[in-house]
C-alpha positions in Angstrom: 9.2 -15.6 -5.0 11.6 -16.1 -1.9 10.9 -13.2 0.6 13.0 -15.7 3.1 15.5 -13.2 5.3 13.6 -9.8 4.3 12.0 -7.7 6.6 8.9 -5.6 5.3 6.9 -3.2 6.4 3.2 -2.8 5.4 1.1 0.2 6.3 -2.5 0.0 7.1 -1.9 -3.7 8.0 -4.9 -4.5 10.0 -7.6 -5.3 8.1 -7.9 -5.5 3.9 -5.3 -4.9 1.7 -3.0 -4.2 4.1 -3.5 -7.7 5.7 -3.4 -9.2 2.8 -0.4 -8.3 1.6 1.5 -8.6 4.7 0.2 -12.4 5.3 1.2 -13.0 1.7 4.5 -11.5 2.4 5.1 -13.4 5.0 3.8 -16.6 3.5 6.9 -16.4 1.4 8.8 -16.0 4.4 9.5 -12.2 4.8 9.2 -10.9 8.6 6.6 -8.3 8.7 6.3 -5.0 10.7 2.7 -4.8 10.7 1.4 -1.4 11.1 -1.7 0.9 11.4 -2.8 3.9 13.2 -3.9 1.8 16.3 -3.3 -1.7 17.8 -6.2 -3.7 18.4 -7.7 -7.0 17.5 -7.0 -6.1 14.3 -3.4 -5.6 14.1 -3.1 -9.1 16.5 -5.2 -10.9 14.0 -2.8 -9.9 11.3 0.1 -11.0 12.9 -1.4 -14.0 14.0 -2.0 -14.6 10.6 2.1 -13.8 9.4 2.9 -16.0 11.7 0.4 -18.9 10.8 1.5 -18.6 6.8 5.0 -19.2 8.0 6.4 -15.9 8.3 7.0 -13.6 11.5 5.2 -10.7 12.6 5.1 -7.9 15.2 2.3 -5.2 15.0 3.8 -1.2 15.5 1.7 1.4 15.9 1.9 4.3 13.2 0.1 7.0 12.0 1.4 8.1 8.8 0.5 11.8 8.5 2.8 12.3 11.7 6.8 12.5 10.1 8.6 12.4 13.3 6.4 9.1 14.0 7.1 7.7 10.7 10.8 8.3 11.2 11.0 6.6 14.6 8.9 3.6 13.8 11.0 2.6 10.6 14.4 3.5 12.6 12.6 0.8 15.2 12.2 -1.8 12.5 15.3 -1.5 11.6 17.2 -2.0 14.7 14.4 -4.6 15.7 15.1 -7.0 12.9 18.4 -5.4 12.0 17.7 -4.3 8.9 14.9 -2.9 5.9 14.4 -4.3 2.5 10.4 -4.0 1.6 8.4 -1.0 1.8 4.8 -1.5 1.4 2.6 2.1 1.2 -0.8 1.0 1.9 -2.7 3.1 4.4 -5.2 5.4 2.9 -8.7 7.1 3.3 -11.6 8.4 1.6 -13.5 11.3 2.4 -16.5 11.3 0.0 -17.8 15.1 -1.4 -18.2 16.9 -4.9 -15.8 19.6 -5.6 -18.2 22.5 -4.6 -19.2 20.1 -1.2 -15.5 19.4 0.1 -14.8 21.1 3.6 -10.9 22.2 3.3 -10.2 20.2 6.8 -11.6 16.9 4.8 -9.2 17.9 1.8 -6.7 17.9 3.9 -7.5 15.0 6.1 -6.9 12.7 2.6 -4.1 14.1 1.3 -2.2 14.4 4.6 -3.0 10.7 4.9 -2.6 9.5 1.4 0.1 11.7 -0.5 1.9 12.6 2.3 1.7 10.0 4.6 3.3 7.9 1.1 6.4 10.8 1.1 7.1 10.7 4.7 7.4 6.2 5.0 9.6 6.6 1.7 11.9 9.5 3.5 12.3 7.6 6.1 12.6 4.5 4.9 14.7 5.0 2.3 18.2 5.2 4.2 17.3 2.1 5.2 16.4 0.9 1.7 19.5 1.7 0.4 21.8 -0.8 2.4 19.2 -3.8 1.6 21.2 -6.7 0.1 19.9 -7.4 -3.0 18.4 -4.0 -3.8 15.5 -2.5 -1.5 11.6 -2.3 -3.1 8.9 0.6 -2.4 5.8 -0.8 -3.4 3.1 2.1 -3.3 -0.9 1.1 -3.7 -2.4 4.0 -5.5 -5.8 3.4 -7.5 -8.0 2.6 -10.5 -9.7 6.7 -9.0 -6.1 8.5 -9.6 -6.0 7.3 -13.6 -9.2 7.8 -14.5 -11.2 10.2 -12.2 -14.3 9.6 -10.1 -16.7 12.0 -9.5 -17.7 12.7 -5.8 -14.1 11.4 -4.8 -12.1 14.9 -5.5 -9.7 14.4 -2.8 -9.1 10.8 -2.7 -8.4 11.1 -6.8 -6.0 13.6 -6.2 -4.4 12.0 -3.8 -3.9 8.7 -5.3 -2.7 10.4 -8.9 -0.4 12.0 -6.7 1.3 8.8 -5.8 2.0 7.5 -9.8 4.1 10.6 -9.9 6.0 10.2 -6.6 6.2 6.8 -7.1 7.8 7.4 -10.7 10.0 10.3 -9.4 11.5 8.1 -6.4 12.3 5.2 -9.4 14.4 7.8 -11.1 16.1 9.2 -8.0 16.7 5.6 -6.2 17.3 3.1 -9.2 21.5 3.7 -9.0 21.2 2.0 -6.0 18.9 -1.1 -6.9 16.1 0.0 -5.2 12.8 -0.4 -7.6 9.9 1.8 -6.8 6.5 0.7 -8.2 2.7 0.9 -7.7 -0.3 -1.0 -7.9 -3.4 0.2 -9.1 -6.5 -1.7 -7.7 -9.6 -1.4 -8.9 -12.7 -2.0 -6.7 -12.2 -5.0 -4.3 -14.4 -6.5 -1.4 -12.8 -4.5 1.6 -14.5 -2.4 4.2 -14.0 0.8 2.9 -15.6 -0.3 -0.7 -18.5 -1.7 1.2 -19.1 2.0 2.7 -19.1 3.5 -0.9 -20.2 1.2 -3.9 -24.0 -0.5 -2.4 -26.8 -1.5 -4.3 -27.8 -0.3 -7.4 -24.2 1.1 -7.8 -22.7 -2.1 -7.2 -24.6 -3.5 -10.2 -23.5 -0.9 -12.4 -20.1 -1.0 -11.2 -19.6 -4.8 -11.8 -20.9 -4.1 -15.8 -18.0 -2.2 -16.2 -15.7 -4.7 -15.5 -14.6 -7.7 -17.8 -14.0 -10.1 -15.9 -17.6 -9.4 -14.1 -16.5 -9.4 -10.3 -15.1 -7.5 -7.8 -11.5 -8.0 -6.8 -10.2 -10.2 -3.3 -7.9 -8.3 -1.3 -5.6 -11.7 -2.3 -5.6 -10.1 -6.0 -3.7 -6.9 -5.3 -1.6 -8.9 -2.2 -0.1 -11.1 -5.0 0.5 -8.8 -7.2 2.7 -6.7 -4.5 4.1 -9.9 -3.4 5.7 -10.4 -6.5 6.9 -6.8 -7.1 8.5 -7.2 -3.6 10.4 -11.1 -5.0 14.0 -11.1 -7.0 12.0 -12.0 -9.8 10.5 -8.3 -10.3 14.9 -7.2 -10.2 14.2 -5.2 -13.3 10.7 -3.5 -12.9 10.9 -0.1 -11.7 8.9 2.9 -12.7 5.5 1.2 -12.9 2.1 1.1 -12.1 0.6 -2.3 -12.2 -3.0 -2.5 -13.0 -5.2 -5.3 -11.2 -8.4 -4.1 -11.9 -10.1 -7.0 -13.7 -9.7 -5.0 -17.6 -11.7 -1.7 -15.9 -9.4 0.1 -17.1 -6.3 -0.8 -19.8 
């Protein structure tokens, strides 16, 4: 899975999933735009991390829900590194609350991030895409939540189902032009933000539910974009890639 002359960018790069999949990324030899709301420690430590697997990295700053943002940063990557050919659509947050307990500004708040923050790095991105040698790849990381539901998670739900159909629209629109759109749908795994919302007691009941009887590595879902991102994946568009550990088949 050569990613050897590529350039990638990653959203929500500097810490998890995000940094997982961009050290993996670069690990195959892509250069990676690294970038998250804010640079930090965090952001530098994922870089750092690109550059120690082999690849190379530079950290950009980039709130999502901001189009005119998203449009400057991927016209930056491009002229930076002189072209675009991965597109990785990782930043995302939760806002707990029951349907009858969401606030409209905390609706909001997730799907601005989420759904729309998704549409505006594919907009923008996508002229880019398009003149990628080799065909271009939009990898979006939606979840386990937005197939099956999850009560107390109203807005993240809706907001991560909403990516499966953008994600399978964009295939349709973009696939003349060899660029493959997929997803991948984690279940739970050992980040931060899982941590803050699945402790104790629900923890044990969660990990019964799943087959293989652990909770996922941030390396599990990094993998499985690295290899949607490779040559190898030429002919896989359209599809939403369970790594979940059998939660849900």
């Amino acid at each position: 899975m050569d990613l050897k002359d590529k350039v990638a960018v990653v959203t929500g790069a500097a810490r998890g999933i995000g940094r997982a999949i961009a050290v993996a990324l670069a690990r195959r030899g892509a250069t990676v735009a690294a970038c998250d709301v804010a640079l930090g420690e965090n952001a530098d430590e994922t870089v750092r991390l690109c550059r120690e697997a082999g690849g190379e990295g530079r950290a950009f700053a980039l709130d999502v829900s901001q189009p005119a943002r998203v449009t400057e940063v991927m016209g930056a990557v491009a002229a930076a590194f002189g072209h675009l050919d991965i597109l990785v659509n990782n930043a995302g947050i939760a806002i707990d609350g029951l349907l009858l307990r969401t606030k409209d500004e905390d609706w909001g708040k997730v799907l601005d991030v989420n759904l729309s923050g998704v549409f505006f790095c594919c907009r923008a991105a996508a002229r880019h895409l398009l003149k990628a040698k080799d065909g271009g790849r939009i990898v979006n990381v939606t979840s386990v939540v937005g197939e099956q539901g999850n009560p107390g998670q109203v807005s993240y739900a809706a907001s991560k189902a909403g990516i499966i159909g953008l994600t399978k629209t964009l295939a349709r629109e973009l696939a003349g032009r060899s660029l493959c759109v997929n997803a991948v749908s984690p279940g739970f795994i050992d980040t931060v933000m899982t941590a803050e919302h699945v402790q104790g007691k629900a923890r044990e009941e969660l990990l019964a539910k799943i087959p293989l009887g652990r909770i996922g590595a941030p390396e599990d879902i990094a993998n499985a974009v690295a290899f949607l991102c490779s040559p190898e994946a030429s002919y896989i568009t359209g599809q939403v890639l369970r790594v979940n550990g059998g939660m849900l088949m």
